[in-house]
VEXGUMI-890754 format. One line per field, with one value per atom (N, C-alpha, C): chain; residue number from 1; atom name; x, y, z; residue in one letter. Coordinates in nm, 4 decimals, padded with zeros to 6 digits. Example, Ala and Ser with C-alpha at 12.3 -4.5 7.8 and 13.67 -1.06 7.14 Angstrom:
VEXGUMI-890754
unit	A/A/A/A/A/A
pos	1/1/1/2/2/2
site	N/CA/C/N/CA/C
x	01.3190/01.2300/01.3200/01.2850/01.3670/01.2900
y	-00.5690/-00.4500/-00.3300/-00.2250/-00.1060/00.0030
z	00.7800/00.7800/00.7800/00.7080/00.7140/00.7870
code	A/A/A/S/S/S
end
This chain:
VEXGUMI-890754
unit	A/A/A/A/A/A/A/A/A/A/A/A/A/A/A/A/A/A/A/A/A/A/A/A/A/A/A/A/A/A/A/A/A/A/A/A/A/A/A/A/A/A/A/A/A/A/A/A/A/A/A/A/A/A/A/A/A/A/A/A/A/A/A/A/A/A/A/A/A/A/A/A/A/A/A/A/A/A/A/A/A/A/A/A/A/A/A/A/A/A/A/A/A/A/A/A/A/A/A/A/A/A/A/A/A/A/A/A/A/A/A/A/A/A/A/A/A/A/A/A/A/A/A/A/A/A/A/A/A/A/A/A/A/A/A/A/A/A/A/A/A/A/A/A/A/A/A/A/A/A/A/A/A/A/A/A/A/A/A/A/A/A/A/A/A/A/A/A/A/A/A/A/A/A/A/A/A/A/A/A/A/A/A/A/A/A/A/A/A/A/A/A/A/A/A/A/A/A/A/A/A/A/A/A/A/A/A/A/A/A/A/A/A/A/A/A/A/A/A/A/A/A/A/A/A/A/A/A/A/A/A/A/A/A/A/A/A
pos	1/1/1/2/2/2/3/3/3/4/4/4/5/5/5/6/6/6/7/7/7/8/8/8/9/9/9/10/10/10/11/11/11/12/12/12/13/13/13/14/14/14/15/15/15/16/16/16/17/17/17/18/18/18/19/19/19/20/20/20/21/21/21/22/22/22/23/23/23/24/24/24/25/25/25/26/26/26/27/27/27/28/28/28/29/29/29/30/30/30/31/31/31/32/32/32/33/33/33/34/34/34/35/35/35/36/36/36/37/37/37/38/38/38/39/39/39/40/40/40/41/41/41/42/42/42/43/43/43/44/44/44/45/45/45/46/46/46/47/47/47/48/48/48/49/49/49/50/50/50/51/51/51/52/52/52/53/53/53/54/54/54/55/55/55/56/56/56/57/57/57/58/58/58/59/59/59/60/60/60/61/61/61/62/62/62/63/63/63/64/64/64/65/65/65/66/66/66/67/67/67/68/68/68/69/69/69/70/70/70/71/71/71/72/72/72/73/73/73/74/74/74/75/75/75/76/76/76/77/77/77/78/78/78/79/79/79
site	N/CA/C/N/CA/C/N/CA/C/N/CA/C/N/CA/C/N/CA/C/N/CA/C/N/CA/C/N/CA/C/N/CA/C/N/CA/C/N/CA/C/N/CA/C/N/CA/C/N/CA/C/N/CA/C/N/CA/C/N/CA/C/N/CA/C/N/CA/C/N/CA/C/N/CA/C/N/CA/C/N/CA/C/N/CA/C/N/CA/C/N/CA/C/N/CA/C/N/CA/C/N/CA/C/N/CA/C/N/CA/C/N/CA/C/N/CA/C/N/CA/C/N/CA/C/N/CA/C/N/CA/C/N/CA/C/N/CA/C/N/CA/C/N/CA/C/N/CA/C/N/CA/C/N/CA/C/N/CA/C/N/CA/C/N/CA/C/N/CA/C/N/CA/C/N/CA/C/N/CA/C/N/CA/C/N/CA/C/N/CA/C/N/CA/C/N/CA/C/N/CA/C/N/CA/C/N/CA/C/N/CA/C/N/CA/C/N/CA/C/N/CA/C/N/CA/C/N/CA/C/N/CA/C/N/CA/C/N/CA/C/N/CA/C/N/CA/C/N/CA/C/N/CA/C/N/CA/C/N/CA/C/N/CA/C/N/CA/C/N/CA/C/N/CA/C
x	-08.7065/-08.7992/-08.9416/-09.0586/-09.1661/-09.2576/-09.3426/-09.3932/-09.4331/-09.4378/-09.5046/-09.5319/-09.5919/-09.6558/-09.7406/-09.7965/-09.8602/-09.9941/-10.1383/-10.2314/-10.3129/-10.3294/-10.4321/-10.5462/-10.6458/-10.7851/-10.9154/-10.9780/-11.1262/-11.1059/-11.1440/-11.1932/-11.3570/-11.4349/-11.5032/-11.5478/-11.6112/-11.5672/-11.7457/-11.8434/-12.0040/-12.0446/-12.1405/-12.2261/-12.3001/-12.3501/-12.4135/-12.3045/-12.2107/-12.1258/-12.0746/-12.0822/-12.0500/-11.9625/-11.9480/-11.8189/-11.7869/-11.7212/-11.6447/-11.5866/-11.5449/-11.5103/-11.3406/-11.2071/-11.0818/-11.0897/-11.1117/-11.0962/-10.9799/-10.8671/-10.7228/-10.6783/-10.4850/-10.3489/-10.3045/-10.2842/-10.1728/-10.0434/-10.0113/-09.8190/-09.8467/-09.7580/-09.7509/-09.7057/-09.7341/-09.7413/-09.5719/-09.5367/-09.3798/-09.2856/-09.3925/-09.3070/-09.2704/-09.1924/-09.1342/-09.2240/-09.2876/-09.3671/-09.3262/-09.3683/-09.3421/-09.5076/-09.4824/-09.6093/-09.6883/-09.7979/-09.8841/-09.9258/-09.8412/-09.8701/-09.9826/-10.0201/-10.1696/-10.1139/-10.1729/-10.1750/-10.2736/-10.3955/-10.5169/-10.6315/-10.7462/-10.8597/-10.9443/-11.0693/-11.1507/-11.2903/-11.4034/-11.5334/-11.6450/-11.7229/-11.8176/-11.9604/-12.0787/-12.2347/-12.2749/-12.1432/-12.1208/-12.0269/-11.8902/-11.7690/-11.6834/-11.5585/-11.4023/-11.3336/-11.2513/-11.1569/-11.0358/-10.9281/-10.7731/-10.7499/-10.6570/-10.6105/-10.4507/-10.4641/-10.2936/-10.2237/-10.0561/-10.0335/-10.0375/-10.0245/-10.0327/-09.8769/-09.8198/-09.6408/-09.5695/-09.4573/-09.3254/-09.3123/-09.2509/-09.2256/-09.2185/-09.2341/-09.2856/-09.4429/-09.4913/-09.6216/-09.6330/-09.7276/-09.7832/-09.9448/-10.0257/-10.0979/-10.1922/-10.2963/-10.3638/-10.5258/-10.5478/-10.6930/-10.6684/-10.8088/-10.7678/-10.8502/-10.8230/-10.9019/-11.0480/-11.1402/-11.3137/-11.3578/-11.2713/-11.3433/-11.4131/-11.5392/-11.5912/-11.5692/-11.5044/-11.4477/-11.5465/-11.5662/-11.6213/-11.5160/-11.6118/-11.5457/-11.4731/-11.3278/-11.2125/-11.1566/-11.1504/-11.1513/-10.9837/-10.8877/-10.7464/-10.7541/-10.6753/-10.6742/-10.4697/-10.4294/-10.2846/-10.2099/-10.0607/-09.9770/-09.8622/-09.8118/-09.6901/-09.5913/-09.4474/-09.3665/-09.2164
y	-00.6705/-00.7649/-00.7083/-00.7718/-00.7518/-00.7604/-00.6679/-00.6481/-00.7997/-00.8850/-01.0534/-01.1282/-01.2358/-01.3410/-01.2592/-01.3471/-01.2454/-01.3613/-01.3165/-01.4001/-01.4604/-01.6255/-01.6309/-01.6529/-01.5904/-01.6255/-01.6679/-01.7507/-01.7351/-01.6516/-01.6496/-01.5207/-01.5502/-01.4444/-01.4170/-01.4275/-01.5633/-01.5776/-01.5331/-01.5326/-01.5247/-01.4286/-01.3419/-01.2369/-01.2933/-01.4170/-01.5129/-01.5864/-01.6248/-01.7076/-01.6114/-01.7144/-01.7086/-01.7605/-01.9194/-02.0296/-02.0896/-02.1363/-02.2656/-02.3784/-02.4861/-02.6105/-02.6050/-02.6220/-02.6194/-02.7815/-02.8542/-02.9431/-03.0290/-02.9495/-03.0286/-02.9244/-02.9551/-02.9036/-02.9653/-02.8021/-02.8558/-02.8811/-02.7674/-02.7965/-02.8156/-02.8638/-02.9263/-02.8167/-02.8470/-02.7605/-02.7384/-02.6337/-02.5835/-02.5802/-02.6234/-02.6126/-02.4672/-02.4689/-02.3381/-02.3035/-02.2002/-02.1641/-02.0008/-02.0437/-01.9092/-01.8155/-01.6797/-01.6566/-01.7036/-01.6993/-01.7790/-01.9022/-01.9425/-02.1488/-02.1787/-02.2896/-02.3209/-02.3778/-02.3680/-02.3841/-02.4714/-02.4702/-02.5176/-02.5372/-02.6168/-02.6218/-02.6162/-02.5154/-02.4725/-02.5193/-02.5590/-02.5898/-02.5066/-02.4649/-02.4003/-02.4962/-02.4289/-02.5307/-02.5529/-02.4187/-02.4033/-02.4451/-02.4049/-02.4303/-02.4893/-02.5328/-02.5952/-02.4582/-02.4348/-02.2909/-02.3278/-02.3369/-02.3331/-02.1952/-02.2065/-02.0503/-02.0554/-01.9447/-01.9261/-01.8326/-01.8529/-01.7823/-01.6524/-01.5337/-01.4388/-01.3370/-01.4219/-01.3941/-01.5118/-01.5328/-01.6477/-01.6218/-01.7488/-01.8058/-01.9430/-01.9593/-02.0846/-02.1072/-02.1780/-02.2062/-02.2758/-02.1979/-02.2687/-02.3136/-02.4105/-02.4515/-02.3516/-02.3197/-02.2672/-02.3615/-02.3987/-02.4743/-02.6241/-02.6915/-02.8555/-02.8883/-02.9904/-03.0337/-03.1123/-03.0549/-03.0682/-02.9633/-02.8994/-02.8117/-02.7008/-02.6100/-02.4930/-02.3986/-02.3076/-02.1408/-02.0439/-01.9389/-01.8527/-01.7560/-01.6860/-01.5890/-01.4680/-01.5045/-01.3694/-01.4751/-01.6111/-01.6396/-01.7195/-01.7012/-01.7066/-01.9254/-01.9127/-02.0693/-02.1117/-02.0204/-02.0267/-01.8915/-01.9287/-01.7777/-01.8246/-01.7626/-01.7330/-01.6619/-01.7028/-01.6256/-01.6519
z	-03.8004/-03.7391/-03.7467/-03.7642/-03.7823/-03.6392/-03.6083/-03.4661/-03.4006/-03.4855/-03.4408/-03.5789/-03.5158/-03.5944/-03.6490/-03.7980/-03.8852/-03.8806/-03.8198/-03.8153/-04.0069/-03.9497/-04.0769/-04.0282/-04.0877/-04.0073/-04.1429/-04.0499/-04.1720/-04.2238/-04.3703/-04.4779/-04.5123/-04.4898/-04.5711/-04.7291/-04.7312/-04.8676/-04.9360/-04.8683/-04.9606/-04.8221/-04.8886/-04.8173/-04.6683/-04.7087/-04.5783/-04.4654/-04.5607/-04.4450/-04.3351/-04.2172/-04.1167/-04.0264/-04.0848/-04.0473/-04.1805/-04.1107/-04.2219/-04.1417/-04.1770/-04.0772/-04.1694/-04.0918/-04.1157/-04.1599/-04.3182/-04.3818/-04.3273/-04.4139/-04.4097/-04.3966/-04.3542/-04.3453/-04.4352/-04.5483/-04.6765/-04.6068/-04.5521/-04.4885/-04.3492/-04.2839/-04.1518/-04.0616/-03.9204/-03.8499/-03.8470/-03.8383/-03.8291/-03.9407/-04.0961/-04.2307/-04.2461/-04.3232/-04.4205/-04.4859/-04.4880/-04.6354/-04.7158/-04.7913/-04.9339/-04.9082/-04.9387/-04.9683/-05.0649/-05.0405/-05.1634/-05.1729/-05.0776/-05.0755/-05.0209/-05.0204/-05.0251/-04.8721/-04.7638/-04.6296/-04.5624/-04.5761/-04.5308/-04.6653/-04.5878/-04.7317/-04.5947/-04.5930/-04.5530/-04.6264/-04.5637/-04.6175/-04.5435/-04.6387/-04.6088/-04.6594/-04.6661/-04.7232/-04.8264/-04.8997/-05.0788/-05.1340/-05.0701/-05.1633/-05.0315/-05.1542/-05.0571/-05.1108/-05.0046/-05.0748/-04.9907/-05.0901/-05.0229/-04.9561/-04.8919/-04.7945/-04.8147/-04.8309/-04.8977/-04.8277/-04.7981/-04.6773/-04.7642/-04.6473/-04.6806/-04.6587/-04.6178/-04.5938/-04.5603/-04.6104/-04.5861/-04.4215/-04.4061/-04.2627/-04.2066/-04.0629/-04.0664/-04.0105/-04.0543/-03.9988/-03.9060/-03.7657/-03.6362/-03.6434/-03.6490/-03.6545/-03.5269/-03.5444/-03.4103/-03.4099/-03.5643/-03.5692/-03.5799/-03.5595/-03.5604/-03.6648/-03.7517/-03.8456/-03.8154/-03.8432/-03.8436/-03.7501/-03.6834/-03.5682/-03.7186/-03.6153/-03.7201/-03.6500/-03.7663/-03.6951/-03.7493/-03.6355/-03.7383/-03.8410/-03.9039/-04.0313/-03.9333/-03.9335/-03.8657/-03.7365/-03.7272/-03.6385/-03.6522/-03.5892/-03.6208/-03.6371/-03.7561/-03.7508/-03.7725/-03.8021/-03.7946/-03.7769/-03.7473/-03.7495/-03.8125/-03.9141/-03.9530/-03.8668/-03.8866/-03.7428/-03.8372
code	X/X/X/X/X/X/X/X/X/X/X/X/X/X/X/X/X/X/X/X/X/X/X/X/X/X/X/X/X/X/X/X/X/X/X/X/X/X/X/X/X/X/X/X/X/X/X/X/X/X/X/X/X/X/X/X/X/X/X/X/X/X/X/X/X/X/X/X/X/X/X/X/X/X/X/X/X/X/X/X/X/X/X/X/X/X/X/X/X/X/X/X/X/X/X/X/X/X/X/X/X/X/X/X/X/X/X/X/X/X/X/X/X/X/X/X/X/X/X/X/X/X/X/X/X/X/X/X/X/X/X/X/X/X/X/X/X/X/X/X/X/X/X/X/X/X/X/X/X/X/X/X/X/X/X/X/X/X/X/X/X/X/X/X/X/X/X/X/X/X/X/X/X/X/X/X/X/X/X/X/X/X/X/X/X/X/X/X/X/X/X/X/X/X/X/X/X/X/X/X/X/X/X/X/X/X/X/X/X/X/X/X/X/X/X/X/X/X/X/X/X/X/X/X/X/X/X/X/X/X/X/X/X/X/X/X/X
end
C-alpha cells in the first residue's frame, strides 16, 4: 500500500505563470485511470495544456471547472 493519495497539482508550465484556470475534466470524477491519461485541460494567457495522471488509480476531483488555481495548487488526487 502506498502512504496515500498521490496529489495532482498545477504545473508550472512558463517562467511568469502563476495560475491557470482548470478548463475541462477529461475523465470523470471516480474513473479508473492508467498513468499517462490525459485527466484535465488547464488554461493559462498563453497556452491550453492537458495534465496527465502521474500514477494509475481512481480519480477524485478536488478542482471545479473555471475556478483559477495557482501554480502547486492541488486540483485532483489519485487513490
Amino acid at each position: 500500500m502506498t502512504g496515500g493519495p498521490t496529489p495532482v497539482n498545477i504545473p508550472k508550465l512558463g517562467v511568469s505563470m502563476t495560475e491557470a484556470v482548470l478548463s475541462s475534466w477529461v475523465a470523470a470524477d471516480g474513473d479508473p485511470i492508467a498513468p499517462g491519461q490525459v485527466i484535465c485541460v488547464i488554461e493559462t494567457d498563453k497556452v491550453e495544456q492537458e495534465i496527465e495522471a502521474p500514477v494509475g488509480g481512481t480519480l477524485i476531483h478536488r478542482g471545479q471547472v473555471g475556478d483559477t488555481y495557482q501554480v502547486g495548487e492541488l486540483v485532483a488526487e489519485i487513490r
